[in-house]
Structures are given as structure tokens and as C-alpha cells.
C-alpha positions as protocol buffer text, in pm:
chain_id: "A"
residue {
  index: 1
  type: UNK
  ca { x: -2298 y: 1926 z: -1547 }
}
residue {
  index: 2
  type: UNK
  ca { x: -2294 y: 2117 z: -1924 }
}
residue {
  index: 3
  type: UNK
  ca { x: -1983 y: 2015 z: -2114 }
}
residue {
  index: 4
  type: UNK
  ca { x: -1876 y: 2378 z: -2092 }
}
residue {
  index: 5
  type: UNK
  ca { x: -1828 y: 2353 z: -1685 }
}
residue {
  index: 6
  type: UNK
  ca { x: -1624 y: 2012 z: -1766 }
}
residue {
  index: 7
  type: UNK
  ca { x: -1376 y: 2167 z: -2052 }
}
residue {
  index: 8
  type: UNK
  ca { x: -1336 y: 2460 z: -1806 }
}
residue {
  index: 9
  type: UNK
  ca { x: -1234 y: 2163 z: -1472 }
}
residue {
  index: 10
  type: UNK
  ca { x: -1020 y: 1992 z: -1745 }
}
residue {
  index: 11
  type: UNK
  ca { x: -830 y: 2324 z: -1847 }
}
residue {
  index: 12
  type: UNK
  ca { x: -802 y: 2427 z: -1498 }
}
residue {
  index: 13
  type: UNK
  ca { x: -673 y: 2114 z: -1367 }
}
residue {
  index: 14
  type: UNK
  ca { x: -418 y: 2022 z: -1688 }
}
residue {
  index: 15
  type: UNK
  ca { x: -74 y: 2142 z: -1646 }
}
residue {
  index: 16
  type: UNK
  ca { x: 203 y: 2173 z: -1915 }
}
residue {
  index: 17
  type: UNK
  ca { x: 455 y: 2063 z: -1704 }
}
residue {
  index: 18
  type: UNK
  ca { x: 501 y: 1679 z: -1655 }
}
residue {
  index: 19
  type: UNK
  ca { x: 485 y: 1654 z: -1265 }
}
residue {
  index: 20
  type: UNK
  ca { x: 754 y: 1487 z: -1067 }
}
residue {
  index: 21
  type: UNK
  ca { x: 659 y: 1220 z: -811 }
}
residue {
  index: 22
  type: UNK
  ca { x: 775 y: 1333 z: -440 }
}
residue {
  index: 23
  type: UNK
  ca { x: 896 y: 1686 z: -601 }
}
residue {
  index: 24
  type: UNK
  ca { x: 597 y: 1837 z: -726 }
}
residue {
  index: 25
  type: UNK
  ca { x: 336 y: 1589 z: -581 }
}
residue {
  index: 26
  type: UNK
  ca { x: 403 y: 1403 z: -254 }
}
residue {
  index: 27
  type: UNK
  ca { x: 151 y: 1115 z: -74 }
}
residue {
  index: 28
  type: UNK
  ca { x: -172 y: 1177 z: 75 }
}
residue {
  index: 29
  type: UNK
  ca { x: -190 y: 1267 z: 435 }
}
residue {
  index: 30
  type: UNK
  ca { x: -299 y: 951 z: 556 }
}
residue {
  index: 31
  type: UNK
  ca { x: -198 y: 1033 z: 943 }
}
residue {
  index: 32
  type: UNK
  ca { x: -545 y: 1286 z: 878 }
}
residue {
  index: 33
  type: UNK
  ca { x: -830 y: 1140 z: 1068 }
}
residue {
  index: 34
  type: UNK
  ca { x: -1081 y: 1219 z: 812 }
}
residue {
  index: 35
  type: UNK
  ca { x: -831 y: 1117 z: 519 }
}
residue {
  index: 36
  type: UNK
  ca { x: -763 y: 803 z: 670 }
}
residue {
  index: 37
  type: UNK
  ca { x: -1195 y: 743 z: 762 }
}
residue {
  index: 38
  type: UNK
  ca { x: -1240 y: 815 z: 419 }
}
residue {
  index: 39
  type: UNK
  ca { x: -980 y: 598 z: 223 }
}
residue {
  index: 40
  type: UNK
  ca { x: -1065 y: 292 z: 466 }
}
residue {
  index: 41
  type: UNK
  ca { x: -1397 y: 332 z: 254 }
}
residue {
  index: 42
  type: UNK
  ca { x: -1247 y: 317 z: -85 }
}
residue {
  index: 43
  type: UNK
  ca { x: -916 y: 96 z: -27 }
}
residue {
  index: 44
  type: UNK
  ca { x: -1100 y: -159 z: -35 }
}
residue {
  index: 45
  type: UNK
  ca { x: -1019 y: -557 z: -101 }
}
residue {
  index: 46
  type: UNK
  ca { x: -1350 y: -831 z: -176 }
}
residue {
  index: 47
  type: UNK
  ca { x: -1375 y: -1123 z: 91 }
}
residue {
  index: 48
  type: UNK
  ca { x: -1205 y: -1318 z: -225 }
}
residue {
  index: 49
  type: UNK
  ca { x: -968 y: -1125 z: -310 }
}
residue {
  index: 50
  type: UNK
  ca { x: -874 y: -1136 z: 152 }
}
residue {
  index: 51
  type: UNK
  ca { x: -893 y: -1510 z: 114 }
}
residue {
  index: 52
  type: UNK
  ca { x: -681 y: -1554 z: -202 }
}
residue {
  index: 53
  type: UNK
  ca { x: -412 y: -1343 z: -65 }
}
residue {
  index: 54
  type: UNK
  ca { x: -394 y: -1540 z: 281 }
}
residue {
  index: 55
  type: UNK
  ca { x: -400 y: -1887 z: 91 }
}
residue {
  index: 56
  type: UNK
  ca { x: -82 y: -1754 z: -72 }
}
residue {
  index: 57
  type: UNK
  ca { x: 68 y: -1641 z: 248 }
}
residue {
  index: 58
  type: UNK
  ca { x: -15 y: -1968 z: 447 }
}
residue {
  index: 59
  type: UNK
  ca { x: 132 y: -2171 z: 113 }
}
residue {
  index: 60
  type: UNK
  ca { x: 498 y: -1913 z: 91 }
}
residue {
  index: 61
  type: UNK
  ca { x: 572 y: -1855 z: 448 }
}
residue {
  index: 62
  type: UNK
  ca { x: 530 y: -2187 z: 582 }
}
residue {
  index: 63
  type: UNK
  ca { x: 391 y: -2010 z: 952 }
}
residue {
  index: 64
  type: UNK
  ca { x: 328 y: -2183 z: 1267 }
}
residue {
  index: 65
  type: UNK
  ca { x: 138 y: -2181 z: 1565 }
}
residue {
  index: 66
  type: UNK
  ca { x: 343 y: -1901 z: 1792 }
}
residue {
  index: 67
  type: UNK
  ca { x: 570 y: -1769 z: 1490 }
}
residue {
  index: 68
  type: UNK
  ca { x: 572 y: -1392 z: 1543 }
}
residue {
  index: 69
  type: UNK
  ca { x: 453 y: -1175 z: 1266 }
}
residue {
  index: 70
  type: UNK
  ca { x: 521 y: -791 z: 1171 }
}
residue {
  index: 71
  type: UNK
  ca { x: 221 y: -637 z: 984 }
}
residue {
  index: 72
  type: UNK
  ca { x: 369 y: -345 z: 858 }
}
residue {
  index: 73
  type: UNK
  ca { x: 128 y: -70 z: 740 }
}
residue {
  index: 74
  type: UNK
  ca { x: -150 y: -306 z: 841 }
}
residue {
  index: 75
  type: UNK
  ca { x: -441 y: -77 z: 784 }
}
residue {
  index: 76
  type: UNK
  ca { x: -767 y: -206 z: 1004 }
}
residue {
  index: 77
  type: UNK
  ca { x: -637 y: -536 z: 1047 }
}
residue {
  index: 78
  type: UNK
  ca { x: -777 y: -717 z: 763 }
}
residue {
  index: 79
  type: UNK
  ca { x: -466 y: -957 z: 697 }
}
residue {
  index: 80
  type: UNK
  ca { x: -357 y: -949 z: 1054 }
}
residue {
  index: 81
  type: UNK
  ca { x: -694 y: -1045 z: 1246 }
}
residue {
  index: 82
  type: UNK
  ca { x: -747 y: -1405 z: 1008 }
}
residue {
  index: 83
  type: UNK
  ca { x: -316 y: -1503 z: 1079 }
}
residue {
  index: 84
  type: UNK
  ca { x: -441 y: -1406 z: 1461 }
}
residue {
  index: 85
  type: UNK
  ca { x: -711 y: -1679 z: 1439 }
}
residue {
  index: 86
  type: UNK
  ca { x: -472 y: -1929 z: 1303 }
}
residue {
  index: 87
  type: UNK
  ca { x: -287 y: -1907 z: 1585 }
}
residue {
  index: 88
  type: UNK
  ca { x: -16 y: -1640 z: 1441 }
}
residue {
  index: 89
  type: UNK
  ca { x: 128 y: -1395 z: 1725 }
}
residue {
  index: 90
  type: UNK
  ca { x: 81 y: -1044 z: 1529 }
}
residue {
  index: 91
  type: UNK
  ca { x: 182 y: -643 z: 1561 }
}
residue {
  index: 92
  type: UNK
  ca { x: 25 y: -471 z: 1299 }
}
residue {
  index: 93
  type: UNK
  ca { x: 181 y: -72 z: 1278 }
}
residue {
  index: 94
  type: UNK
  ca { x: -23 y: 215 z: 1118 }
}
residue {
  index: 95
  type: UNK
  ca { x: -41 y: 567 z: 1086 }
}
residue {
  index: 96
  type: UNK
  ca { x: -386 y: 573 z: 1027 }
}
residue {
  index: 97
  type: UNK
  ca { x: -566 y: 613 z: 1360 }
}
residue {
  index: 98
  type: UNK
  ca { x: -890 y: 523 z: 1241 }
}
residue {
  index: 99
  type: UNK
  ca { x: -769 y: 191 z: 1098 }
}
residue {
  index: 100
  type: UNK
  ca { x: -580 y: 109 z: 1428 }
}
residue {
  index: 101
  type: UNK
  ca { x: -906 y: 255 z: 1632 }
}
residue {
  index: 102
  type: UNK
  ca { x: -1083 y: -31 z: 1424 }
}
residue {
  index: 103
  type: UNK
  ca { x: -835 y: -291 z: 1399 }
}
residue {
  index: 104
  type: UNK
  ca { x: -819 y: -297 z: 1808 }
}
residue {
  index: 105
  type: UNK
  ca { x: -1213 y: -325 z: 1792 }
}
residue {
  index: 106
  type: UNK
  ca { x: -1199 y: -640 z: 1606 }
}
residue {
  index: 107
  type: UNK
  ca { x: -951 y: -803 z: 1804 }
}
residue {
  index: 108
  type: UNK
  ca { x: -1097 y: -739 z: 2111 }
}
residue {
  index: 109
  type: UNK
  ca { x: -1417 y: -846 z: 1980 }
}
residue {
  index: 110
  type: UNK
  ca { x: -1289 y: -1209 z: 1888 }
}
residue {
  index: 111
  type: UNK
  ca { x: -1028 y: -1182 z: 2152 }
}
residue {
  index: 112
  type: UNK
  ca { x: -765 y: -1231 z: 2035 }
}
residue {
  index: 113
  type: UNK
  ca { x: -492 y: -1158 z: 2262 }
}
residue {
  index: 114
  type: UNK
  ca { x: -157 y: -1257 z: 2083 }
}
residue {
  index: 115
  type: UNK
  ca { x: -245 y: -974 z: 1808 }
}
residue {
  index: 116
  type: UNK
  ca { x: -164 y: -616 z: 1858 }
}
residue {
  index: 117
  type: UNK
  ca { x: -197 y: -302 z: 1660 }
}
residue {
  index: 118
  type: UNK
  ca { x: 38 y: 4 z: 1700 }
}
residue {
  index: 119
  type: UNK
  ca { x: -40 y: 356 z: 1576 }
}
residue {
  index: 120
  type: UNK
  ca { x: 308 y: 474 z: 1445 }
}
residue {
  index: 121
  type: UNK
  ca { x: 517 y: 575 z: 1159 }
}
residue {
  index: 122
  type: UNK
  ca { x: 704 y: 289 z: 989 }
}
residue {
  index: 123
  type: UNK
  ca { x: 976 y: 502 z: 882 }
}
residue {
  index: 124
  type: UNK
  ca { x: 1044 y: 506 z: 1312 }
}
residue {
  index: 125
  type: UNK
  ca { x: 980 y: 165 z: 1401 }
}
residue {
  index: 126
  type: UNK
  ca { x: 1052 y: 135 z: 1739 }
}
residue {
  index: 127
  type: UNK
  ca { x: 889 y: -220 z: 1837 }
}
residue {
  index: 128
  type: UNK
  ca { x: 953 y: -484 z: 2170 }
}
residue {
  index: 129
  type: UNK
  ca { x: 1067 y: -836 z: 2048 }
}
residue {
  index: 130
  type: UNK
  ca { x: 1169 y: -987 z: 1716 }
}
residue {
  index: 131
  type: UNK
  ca { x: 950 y: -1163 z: 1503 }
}
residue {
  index: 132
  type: UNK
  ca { x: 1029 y: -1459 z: 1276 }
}
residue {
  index: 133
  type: UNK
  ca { x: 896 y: -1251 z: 928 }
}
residue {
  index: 134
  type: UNK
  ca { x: 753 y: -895 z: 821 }
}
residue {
  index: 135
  type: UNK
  ca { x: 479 y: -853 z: 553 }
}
residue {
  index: 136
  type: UNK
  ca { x: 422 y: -553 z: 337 }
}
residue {
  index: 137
  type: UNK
  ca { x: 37 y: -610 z: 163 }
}
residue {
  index: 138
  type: UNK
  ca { x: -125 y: -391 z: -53 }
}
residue {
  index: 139
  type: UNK
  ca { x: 146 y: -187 z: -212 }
}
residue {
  index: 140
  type: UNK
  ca { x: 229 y: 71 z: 68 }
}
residue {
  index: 141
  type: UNK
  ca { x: 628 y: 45 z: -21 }
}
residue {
  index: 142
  type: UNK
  ca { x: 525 y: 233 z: -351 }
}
residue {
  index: 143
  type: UNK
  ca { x: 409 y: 555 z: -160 }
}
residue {
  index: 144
  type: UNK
  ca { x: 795 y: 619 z: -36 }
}
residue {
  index: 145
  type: UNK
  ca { x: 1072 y: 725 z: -242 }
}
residue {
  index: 146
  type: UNK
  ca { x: 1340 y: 458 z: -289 }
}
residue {
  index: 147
  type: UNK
  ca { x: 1565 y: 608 z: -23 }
}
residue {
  index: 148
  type: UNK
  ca { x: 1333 y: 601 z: 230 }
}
residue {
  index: 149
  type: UNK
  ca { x: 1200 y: 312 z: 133 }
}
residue {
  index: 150
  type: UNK
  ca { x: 1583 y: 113 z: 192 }
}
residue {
  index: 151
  type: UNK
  ca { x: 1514 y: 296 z: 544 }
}
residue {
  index: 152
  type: UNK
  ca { x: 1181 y: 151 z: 592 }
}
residue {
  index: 153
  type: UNK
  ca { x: 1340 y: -200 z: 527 }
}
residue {
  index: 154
  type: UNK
  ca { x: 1651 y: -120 z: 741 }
}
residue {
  index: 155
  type: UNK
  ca { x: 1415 y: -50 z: 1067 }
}
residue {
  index: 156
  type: UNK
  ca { x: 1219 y: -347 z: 944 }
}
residue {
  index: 157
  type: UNK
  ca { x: 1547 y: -554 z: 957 }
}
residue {
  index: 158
  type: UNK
  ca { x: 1643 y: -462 z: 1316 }
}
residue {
  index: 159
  type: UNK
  ca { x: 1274 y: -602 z: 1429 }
}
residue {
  index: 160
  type: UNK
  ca { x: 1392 y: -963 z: 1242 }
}
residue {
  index: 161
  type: UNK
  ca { x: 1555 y: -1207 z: 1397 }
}
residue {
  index: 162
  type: UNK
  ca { x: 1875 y: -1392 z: 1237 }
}
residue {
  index: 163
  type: UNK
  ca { x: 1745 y: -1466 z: 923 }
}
residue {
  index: 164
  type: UNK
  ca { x: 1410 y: -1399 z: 938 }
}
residue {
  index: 165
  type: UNK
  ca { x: 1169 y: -1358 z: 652 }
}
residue {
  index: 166
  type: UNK
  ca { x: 1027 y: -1028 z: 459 }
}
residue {
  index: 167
  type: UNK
  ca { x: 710 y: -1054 z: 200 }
}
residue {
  index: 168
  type: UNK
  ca { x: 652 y: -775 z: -6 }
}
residue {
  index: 169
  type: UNK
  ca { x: 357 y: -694 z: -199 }
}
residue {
  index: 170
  type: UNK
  ca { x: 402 y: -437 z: -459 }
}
residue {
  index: 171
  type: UNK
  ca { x: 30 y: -450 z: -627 }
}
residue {
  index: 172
  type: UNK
  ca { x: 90 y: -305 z: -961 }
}
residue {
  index: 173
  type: UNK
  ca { x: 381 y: -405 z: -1174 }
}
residue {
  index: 174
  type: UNK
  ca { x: 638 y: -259 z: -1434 }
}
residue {
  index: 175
  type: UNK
  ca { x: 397 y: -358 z: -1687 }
}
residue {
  index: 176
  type: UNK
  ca { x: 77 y: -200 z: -1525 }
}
residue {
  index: 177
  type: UNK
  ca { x: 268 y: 105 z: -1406 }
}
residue {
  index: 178
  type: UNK
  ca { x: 416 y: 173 z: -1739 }
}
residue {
  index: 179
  type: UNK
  ca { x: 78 y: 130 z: -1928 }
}
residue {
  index: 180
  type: UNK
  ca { x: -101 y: 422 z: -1691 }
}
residue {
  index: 181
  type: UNK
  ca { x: 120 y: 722 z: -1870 }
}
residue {
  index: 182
  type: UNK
  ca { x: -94 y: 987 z: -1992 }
}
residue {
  index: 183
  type: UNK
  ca { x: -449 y: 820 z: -1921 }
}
residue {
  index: 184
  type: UNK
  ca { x: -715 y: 1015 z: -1776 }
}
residue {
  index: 185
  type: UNK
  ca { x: -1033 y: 866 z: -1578 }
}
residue {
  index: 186
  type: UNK
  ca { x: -1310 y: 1011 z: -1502 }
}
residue {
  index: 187
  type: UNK
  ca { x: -1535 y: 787 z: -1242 }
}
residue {
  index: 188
  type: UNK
  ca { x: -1838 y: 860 z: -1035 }
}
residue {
  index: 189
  type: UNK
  ca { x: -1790 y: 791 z: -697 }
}
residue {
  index: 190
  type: UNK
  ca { x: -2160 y: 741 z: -476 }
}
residue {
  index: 191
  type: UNK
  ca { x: -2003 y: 714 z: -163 }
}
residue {
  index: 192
  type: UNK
  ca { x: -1788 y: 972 z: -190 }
}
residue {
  index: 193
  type: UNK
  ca { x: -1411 y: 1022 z: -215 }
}
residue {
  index: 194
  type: UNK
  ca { x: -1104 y: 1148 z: -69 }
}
residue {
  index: 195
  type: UNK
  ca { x: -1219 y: 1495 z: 92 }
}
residue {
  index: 196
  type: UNK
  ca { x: -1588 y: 1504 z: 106 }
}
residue {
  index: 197
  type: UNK
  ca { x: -1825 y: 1277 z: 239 }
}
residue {
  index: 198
  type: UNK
  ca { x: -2144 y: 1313 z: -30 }
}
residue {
  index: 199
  type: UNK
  ca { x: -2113 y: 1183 z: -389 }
}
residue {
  index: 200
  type: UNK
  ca { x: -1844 y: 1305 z: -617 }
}
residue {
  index: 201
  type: UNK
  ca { x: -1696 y: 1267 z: -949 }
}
residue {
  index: 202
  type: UNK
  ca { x: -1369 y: 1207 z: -988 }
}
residue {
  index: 203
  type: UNK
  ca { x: -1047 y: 1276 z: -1231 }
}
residue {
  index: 204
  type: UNK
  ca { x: -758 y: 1098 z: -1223 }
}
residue {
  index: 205
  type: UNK
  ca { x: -471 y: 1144 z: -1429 }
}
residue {
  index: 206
  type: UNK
  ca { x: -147 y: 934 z: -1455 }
}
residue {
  index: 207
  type: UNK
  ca { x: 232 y: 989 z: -1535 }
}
residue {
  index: 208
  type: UNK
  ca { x: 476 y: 768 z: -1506 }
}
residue {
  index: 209
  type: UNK
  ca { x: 860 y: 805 z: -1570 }
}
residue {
  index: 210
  type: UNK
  ca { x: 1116 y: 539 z: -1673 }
}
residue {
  index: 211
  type: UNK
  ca { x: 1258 y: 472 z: -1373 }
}
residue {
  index: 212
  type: UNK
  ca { x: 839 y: 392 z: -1252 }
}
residue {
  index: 213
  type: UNK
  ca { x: 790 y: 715 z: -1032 }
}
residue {
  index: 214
  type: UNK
  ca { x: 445 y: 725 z: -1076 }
}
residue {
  index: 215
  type: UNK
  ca { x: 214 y: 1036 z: -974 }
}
residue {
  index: 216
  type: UNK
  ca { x: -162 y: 1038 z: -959 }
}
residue {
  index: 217
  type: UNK
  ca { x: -336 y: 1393 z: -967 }
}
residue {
  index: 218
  type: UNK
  ca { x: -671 y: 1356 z: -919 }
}
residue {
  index: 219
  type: UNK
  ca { x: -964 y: 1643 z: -903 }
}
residue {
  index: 220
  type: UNK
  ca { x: -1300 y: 1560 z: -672 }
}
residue {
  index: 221
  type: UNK
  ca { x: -1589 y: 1737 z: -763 }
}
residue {
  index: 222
  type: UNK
  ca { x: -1818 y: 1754 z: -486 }
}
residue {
  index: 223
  type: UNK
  ca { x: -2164 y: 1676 z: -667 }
}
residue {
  index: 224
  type: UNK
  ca { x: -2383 y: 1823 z: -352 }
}
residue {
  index: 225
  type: UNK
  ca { x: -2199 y: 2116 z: -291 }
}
residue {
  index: 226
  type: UNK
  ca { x: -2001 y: 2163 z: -636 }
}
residue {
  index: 227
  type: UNK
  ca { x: -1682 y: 2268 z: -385 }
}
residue {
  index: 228
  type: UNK
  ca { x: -1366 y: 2092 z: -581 }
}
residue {
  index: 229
  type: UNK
  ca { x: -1086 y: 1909 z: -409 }
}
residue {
  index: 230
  type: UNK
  ca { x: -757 y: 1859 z: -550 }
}
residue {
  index: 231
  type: UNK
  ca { x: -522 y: 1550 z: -464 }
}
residue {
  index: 232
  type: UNK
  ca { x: -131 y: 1449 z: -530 }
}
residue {
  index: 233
  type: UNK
  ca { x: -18 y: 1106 z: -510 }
}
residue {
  index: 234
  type: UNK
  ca { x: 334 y: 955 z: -596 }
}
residue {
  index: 235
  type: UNK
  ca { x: 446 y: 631 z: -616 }
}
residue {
  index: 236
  type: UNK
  ca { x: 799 y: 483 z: -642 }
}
residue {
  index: 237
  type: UNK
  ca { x: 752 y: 95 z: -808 }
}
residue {
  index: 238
  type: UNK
  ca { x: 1012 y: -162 z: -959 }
}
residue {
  index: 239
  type: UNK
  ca { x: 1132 y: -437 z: -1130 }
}
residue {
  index: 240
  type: UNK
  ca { x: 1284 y: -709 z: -1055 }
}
residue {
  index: 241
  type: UNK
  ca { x: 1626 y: -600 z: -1063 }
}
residue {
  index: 242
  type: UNK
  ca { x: 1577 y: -248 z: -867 }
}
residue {
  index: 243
  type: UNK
  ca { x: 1376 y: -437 z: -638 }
}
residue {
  index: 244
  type: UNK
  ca { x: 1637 y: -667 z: -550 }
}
residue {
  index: 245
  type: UNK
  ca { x: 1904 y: -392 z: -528 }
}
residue {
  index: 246
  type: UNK
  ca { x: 1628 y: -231 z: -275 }
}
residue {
  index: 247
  type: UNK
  ca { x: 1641 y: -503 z: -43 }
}
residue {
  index: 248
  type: UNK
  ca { x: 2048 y: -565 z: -83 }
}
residue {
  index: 249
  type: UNK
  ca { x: 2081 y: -219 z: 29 }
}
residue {
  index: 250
  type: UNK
  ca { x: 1891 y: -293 z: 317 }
}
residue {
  index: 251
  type: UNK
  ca { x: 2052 y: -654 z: 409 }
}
residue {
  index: 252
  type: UNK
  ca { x: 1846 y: -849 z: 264 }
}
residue {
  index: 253
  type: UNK
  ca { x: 1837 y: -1137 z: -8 }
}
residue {
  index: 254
  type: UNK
  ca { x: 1547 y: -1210 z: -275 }
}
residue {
  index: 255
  type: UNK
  ca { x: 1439 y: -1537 z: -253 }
}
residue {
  index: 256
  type: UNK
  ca { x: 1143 y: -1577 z: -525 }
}
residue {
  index: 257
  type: UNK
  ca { x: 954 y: -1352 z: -699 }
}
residue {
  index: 258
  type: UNK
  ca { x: 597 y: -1401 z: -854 }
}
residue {
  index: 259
  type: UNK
  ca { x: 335 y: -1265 z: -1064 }
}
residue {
  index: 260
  type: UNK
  ca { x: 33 y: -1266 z: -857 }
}
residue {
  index: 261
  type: UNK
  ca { x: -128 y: -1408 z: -562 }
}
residue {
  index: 262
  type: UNK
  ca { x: -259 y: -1689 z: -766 }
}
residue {
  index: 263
  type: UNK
  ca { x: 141 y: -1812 z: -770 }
}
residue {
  index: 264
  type: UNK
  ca { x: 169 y: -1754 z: -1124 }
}
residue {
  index: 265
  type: UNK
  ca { x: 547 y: -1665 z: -1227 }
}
residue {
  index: 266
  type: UNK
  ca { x: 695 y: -1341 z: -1263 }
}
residue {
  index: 267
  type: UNK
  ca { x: 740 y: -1106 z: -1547 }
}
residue {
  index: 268
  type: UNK
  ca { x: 867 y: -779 z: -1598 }
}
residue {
  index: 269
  type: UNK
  ca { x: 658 y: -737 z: -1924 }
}
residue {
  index: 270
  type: UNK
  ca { x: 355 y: -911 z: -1848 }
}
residue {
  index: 271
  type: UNK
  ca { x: 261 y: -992 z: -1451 }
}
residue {
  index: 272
  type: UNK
  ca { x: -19 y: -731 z: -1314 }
}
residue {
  index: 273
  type: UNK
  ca { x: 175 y: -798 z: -967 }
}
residue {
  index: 274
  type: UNK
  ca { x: 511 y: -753 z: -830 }
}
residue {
  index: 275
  type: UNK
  ca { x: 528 y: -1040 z: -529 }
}
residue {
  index: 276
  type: UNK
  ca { x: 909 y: -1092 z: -353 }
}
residue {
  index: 277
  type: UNK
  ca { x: 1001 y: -1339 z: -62 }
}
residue {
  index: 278
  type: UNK
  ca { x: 1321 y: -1186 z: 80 }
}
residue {
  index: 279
  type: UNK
  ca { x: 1531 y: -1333 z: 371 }
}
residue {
  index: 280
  type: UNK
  ca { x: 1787 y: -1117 z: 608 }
}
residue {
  index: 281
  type: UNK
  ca { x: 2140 y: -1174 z: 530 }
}
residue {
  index: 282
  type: UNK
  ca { x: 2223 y: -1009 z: 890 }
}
């Protein structure tokens, strides 16, 4: 690709105008089948980074054999399906129907009978039973603005019972978010990418606002067919204080808040994570 074709993509895919996350740019359709095929491929967490993240969740939430959990936005099972094997009764909820397609494969493979996966919208939860705590893994809170997100928790609530547990994992902090403003990242992605199946190259650029709205614009250049695909993503993060304002407004109390999986304390300046423990008051 001459670097006349690239300053002509860059020019073509710059805009003047800051954007503004969930005005201007929105959240990936991740109810499309192919959308959702496709980021199952990329989304991707190592075996280690699984196990580290389970270690922490066996160490916080204390579970035991029988204690009901609420996966919510569980993707294709990958937390739910170990905490089914320790003996953890599970309903993971998705939009995605490929993840959910898979995530019902695995647990029929191992059978595991006490773990269940629902294909639905978590913004309509609409679930039998209460379960003694809800998780939120891999930062899927960010991809709602804040008052749907109090919504989200709300519904979450109404699955709890009396004082039952919520873990939230953010996945990139204040600090991270905050440090992304105005970069621009080019990446070559062999397996391809949101939108197109054969290898691609990939721009992503990043704003970020004060209040850490966050949107991701990124441009996919289709290397076999040179056809270009164009993506929006916003995010909605916080801090420790909006994030416990978040969860008041839903009935619920923060407990602790850390750094990391690894335990390490938390920071608004400094931690690469945003981790809260948060009990209902309700």
C-alpha cells in the first residue's frame, strides 16, 4: 500500500469535529451474528489471564457449593463454565447468539447441568429465581451510557436476593482511559477484524472527554479485497467516586475497590483496572 493511498484513508477518515460518545458514535451491533462470530475471535483473554481472574473471584466472593450466580453479559461462557465445575449454580445472559450457541455447547459437553446460558438483552432482564451475587467481567458496563447503565444495575438488583453481592469489572481505568486521547493505531490484523473475514489492517483512533466518555473510531481495510469498513464505539468509564454514585443510584453499596485482578489497591491516577465489590442495600 504506497503512502499516497494511506494519507488519502487518513484524510478521509479524520474529522474536525471531536466526536461524542453515544451521540455521534454509538456501540457495535453485537446482537449481529457475524459481528458477534467475529469479535468472539478478537475479544480474546489467554488461559492466564482466565485463571488469574477466577483466583480473584474464588478469593473476593467467598462462593459455595450451590450459591447461585448471575453471569451478566457472559459471552461464550468462559468465566461461567470453570464456577460450573466448582460446583457454582450459573445463568450466564448474552446478546450474542453465537457466544450463547457456543457457551451451551460446552456445557453440554462437560455436562454440566446447574449452568445455563440465556440469549437476551441485559437492559430487559427478565430471569426465574434469585441468585446470591451478579458478576460483570470484561468491561461490558463501559459500552452503556451512565443512565442506562443505573438501569442495567436496577434489573440486576431485582434478580438479587436481600443483600446479595455485585462484582464489577471495569477493565480500563481513569488513568488508562484518560491516557488514550488523541492516539492513533494502526495494527495488522491476520485473522481478520470486525467486518471481514480475510486479513485487514486496522485504524483506531481514541477520544476521550473529562467526564471518561470514551469513543473508538476505527477504519478496516480489507487487505484481499481493498473494500474499507468503518466502525463507532463508545464507552462510558469511571472513577471511584462516579462509580459509587452509579451503584447508589441503583441500591447498591461499594464495598472495596481494587486495582487489578492481582488484588493490588486502587488508584484513580495509577491502577490499569477499575475492580468494585458492591452489596444491595434493598
Amino acid at each position: 500500500m504506497s503512502d499516497e493511498l494511506l494519507r488519502q484513508l487518513l484524510e478521509r477518515f479524520s474529522e474536525t469535529k471531536r466526536p461524542r460518545a453515544f451521540v455521534d458514535e454509538t456501540e457495535i451491533p453485537w446482537a449481529d451474528e457475524d459481528i458477534g462470530r467475529q469479535f468472539l475471535g478478537l475479544g480474546l483473554r489467554s488461559p492466564e489471564q482466565t485463571r488469574e481472574e477466577l483466583d480473584f473471584l474464588s478469593d473476593v466472593l467467598n462462593l459455595e457449593f450451590g450459591h447461585r450466580v448471575l453471569d451478566v453479559m457472559c459471552g461464550d461462557g468462559r468465566i461461567a463454565i470453570p464456577m460450573g465445575r466448582a460446583g457454582t449454580r450459573v445463568v450466564g445472559v448474552d446478546i450474542n447468539p453465537t457466544a450463547i450457541a457456543r457457551a451451551r455447547a460446552k456445557a453440554r459437553e462437560e455436562r454440566l447441568d446447574d449452568v445455563r446460558f440465556e440469549l437476551g438483552d441485559v437492559r430487559a432482564l427478565a430471569l426465574d429465581g434469585e441468585f446470591d451475587v451478579a458478576i460483570i467481567i470484561f468491561g461490558h458496563l463501559s459500552g452503556f451510557p451512565a443512565e442506562v447503565a443505573v438501569e442495567i444495575l436496577r434489573g440486576i438488583h431485582r434478580h438479587l436476593c436481600p443483600g446479595g453481592r455485585l462484582l464489577i469489572d471495569m477493565h480500563l481505568s481513569p488513568a488508562y482511559i484518560g491516557a488514550l486521547d488523541g492516539q492513533r493505531d494502526w495494527s495488522f490484523e491476520p485473522n481478520g477484524w470486525l467486518g471481514t473475514d480475510h486479513p485487514a489492517l486496522v485504524l483506531d483512533e481514541y477520544t476521550t472527554e473529562a467526564d471518561l466518555s470514551f469513543v473508538r473510531r476505527s477504519l478496516c481495510i480489507d487487505l484481499s479485497s481493498g473494500q474499507l469498513g468503518r466502525f463507532g464505539q463508545a464507552g462510558q468509564f469511571y472513577n471511584r467516586h462516579s462509580m459509587t454514585r452509579l451503584l447508589a443510584d441503583a441500591d447498591f453499596e461499594a464495598d472495596e475497590f481494587w486495582g487489578d485482578f492481582d488484588g493490588s489497591e486502587y488508584d484513580d491516577d495509577e491502577s490499569p483496572n477499575l475492580l468494585v465489590l458492591a452489596h444491595a442495600t434493598q
